[in-house]
C-alpha positions in Angstrom: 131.4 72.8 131.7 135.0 73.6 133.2 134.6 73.9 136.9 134.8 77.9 138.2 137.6 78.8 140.6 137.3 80.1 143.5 139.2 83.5 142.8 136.5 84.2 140.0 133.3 84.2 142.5 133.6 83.6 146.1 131.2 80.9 147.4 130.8 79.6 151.5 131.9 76.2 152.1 128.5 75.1 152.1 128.1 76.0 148.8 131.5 74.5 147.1 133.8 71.8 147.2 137.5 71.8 146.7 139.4 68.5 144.5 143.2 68.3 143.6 144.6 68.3 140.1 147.7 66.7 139.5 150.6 67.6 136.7 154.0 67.3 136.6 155.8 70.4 139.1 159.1 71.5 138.2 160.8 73.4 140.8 162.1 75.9 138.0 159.8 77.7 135.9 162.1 76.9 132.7 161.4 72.8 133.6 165.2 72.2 134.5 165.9 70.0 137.5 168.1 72.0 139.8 171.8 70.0 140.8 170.7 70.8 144.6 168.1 67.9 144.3 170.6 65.0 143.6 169.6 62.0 141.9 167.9 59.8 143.6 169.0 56.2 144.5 168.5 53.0 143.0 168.6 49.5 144.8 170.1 46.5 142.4 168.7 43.0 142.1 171.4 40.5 143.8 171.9 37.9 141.0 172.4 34.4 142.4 174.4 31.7 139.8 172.0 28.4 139.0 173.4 25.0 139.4 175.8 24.3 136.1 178.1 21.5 135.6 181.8 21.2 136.5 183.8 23.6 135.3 181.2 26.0 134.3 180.1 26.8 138.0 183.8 27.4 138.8 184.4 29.6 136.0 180.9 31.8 136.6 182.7 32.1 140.4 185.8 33.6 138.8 184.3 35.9 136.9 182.2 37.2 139.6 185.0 38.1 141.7 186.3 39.9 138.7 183.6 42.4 138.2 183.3 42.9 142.1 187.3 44.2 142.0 186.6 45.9 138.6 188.7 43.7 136.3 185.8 43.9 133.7 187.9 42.9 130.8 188.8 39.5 132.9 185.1 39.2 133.8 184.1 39.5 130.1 186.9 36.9 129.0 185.7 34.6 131.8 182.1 34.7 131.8 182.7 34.0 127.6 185.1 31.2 128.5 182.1 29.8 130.6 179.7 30.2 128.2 181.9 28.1 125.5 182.8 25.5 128.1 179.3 25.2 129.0 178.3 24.3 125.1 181.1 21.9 124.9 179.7 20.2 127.6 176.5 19.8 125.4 177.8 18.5 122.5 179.5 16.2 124.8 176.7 14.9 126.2 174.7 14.9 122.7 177.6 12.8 121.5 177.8 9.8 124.3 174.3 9.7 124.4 173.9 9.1 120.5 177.1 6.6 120.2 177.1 4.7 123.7 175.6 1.4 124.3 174.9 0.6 127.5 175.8 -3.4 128.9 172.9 -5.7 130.9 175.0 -4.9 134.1 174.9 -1.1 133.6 170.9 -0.8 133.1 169.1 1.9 134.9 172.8 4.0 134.8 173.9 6.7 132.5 176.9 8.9 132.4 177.0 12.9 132.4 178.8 15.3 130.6 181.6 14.8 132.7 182.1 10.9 132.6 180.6 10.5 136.6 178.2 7.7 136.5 174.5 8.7 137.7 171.0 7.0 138.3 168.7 7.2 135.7 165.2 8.0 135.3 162.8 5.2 135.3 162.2 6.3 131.5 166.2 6.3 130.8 166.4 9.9 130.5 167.8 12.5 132.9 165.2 15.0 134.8 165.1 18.0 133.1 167.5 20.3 135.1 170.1 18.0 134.6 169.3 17.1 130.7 172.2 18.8 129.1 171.8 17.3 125.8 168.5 18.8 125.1 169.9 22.6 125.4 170.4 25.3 127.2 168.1 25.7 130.7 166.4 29.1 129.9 167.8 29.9 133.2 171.0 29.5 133.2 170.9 31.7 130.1 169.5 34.6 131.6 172.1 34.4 134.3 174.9 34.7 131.6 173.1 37.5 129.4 172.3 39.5 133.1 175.9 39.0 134.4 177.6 40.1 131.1 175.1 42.9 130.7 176.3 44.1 134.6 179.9 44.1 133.5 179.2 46.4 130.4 177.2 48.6 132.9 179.8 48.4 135.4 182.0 49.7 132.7 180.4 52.4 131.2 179.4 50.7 127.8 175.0 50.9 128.7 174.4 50.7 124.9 176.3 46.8 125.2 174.6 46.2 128.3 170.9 47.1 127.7 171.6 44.4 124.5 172.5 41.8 126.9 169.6 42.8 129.3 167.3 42.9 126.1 168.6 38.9 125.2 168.3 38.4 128.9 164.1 39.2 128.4 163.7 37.3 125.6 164.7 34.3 127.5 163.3 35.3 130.5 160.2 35.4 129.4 160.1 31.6 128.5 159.8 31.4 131.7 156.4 32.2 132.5 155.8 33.7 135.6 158.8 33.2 137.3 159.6 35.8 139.8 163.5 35.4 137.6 161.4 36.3 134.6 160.8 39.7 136.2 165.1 40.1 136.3 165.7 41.4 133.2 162.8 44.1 133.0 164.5 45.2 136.1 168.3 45.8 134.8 166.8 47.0 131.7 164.6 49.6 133.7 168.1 50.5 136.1 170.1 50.9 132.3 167.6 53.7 130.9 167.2 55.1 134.2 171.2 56.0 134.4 170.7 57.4 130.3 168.3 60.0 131.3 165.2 58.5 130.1 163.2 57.6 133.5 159.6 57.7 131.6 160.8 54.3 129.6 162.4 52.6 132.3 159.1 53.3 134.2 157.2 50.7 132.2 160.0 48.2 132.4 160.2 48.7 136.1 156.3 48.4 136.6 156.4 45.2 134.3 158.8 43.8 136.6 156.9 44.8 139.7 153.9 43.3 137.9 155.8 40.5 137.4 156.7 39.8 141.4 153.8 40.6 142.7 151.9 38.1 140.9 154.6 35.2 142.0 156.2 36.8 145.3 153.8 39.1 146.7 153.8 42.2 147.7 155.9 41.9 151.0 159.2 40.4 149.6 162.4 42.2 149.4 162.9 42.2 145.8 159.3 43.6 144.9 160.3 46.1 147.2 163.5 47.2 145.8 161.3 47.5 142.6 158.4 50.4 144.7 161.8 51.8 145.7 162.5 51.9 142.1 159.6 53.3 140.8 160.0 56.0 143.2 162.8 57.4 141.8 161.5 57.3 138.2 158.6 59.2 139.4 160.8 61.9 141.6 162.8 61.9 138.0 159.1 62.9 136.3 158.6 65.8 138.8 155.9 63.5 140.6 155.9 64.3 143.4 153.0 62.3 145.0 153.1 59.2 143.8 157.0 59.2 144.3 156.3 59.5 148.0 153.7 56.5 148.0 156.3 54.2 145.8 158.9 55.3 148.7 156.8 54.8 151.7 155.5 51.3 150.1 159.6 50.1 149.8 160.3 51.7 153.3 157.0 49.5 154.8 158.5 46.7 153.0 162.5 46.8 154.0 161.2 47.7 157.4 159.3 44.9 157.9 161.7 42.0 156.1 165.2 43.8 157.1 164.8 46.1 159.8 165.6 50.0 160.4 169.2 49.2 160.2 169.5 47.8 156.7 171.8 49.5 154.4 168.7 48.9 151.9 166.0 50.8 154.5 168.4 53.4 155.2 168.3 54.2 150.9 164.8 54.1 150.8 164.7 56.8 154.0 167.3 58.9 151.9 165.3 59.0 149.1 162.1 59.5 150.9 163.6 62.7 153.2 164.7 64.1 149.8 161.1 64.1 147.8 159.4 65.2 151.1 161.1 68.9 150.6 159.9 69.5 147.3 156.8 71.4 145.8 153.4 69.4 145.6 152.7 68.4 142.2 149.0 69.2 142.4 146.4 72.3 142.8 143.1 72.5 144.4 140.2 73.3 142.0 137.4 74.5 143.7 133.7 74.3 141.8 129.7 74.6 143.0 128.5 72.0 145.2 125.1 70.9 143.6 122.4 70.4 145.8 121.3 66.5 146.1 117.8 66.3 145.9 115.7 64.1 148.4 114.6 61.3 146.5 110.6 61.5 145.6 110.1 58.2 146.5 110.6 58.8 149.9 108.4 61.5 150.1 105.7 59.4 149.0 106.2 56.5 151.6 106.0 59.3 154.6 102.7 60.5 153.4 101.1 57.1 152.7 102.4 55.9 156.3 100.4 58.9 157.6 97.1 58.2 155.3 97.2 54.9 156.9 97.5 56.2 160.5 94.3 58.2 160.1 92.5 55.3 158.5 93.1 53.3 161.7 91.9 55.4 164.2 88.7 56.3 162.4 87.8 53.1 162.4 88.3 52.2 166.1 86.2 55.3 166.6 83.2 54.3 164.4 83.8 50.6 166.6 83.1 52.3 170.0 80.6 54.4 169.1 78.6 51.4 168.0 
C-alpha cells in the first residue's frame, strides 16, 4: 500500500516515521536550468608521453607545445608526422632483423631501429617495451589517439575528438587494469559532458572511476579529479545530493594529496559552494510506524524461569520440615 502523508491524517511522532524520497529538482517549474547557476567545472587528466624512440619522442614534444600556444593545425601535422615516423621505425626494425646476420664476435648484441648497438636478451630478443618489430605498444597508442583527440577538442571539432577518444578505448582496454586504461573513458566522459549530454558521460566517468579505484585507490589525485567529475554530471542532472557527496569526496581527496592551496582544491570548493545554494532534490514522506511486537519466545522463557523458582523453594520447605 502507498504510504499516507502526513497532511491527509495527522499522527504524534510516536505513532509515524518520516523517510526521504529523492527525484531529480529543477529550480524552474518548466525544467530549464537558469544561466545564474553557471556550469560547473571540470578537472582534466594531465597526459604524460611514454618512452618512444629517437625522433618520435622529440616530435610528440613539439607537438605538445603546439596545442599548449593553440597552433592546432601544427599540433595535428606534428603529432601525424610522429605517428608515420614512429611506423617507419618498425618496418625498419622488422627489416634488419629479418636480413642481418650477426658475426661470432657480435653474439649476445643486436641493433635498434636506429643503428645504436644494444645488449640482448639472453633469448636474442629485445624485452618487450623495447621490441619495435613486434608492433605498436598499446600504450604508446593511446597516448597518440588521446593527444590528437585533445587538439580536436581544443579546437572545437568534439565530433573528431570523441572518434579519437573512442580509438583511444579500444586500445586502452588491452590493457587490462591499468589505471591508463581508465584515460580514455575519462576524455570521452569530459567530450559529452561539454555536448550537453551529462547522463552518458556519467557512465563513462564512473567506468573510469571504476577503473582507478580498483588499481590506484581511492586517495589518488586522478581518482579524485574523476568524484570531482561525477559531481558535476550530477549538479548537470538536477541532483543535488549525490552531487554534494561526489564534491566533498574530490575536496577530501585534493585536500589531503595537494593541500587547500591547489588550483585543483580551489575548483572542487567552487563547485561545491555553488551546489550548496540550490534546492534539495528530495521530500519527506511520512507513513504509520507499526508497532514491533515482543517476540513470544521470550515471554515463555520469563514464565518458565519463574515456574522453576517456585519449584525450588517448595522443595527446601518440604526438606526442613522433615
Amino acid at each position: 500500500s502507498p504510504p499516507r502523508l502526513l497532511e491527509e491524517e495527522p499522527f504524534s511522532d510516536a505513532e509515524r516515521k518520516g523517510h526521504r524520497v529523492y527525484e531529480a529538482a529543477p529550480e524552474r517549474s518548466d525544467g530549464r536550468r537558469p544561466a545564474s547557476l553557471g556550469i560547473p567545472n571540470l578537472i582534466r587528466d594531465m597526459i604524460f608521453a611514454p618512452v618512444a624512440p629517437h625522433p618520435v619522442g622529440a616530435l610528440m614534444e613539439t607537438a605538445l607545445i603546439h596545442h599548449n600556444t593553440q597552433r592546432f593545425k601544427a599540433a595535428t601535422e606534428t603529432y601525424l608526422l610522429a605517428i608515420n615516423t614512429w611506423g617507419a621505425v618498425i618496418e625498419k626494425a622488422r627489416g634488419e632483423e629479418s636480413n642481418s646476420l650477426l658475426t661470432p664476435s657480435e653474439e649476445g648484441r643486436s641493433v635498434d631501429g636506429d643503428g645504436d648497438s644494444q645488449a640482448s636478451s639472453p633469448t636474442g630478443k629485445q624485452p618487450a617495451q623495447d621490441d619495435w618489430s613486434q608492433g605498436a605498444p598499446p600504450a604508446l597508442l593511446l597516448y597518440f589517439f588521446v593527444a590528437l583527440g585533445g587538439v580536436y577538442e581544443s579546437a572545437g571539432l568534439e565530433e573528431l575528438a570523441l572518434a579519437c577518444y573512442s580509438e583511444g578505448r579500444i586500445v586502452g582496454d588491452l590493457l587490462e587494469g591499468a589505471p591508463e586504461s581508465a584515460l580514455a573513458y575519462s576524455c570521452i566522459g569530459s567530450v559529452l559532458f561539454h555536448m550537453g549530454q551529462p547522463s552518458v558521460a556519467l557512465t563513462f566517468i564512473q567506468r573510469a572511476r571504476d577503473i582507478r579505484e580498483a588499481s590506484l585507490g581511492e586517495l589518488h589525485m586522478d581518482t579524485g579529479l574523476l568524484y570531482n567529475n561525477m559531481g558535476a554530471c550530477f549538479e548537470m542532472l538536477d541532483r543535488v545530493t549525490e552531487a554534494i557527496e561526489s564534491f566533498q569526496r574530490a575536496r577530501d581527496v585534493f585536500a589531503y594529496e595537494h593541500g587547500l592551496s591547489h588550483p585543483r582544491t580551489a575548483t572542487v570548493m567552487r563547485n561545491l559552494a555553488r551546489v550548496k545554494n540550490r534546492r534539495f532534490d528530495f521530500k519527506v514522506v511520512w507513513e504509520v510506524r507499526k508497532p514491533t511486537p515482543c517476540p513470544p519466545s521470550l515471554v515463555g522463557n520469563d514464565g518458565a524461569k519463574k515456574k522453576k523458582k517456585g519449584g525450588k523453594k517448595g522443595a527446601k520447605g518440604a526438606k526442613k520440615k522433615k
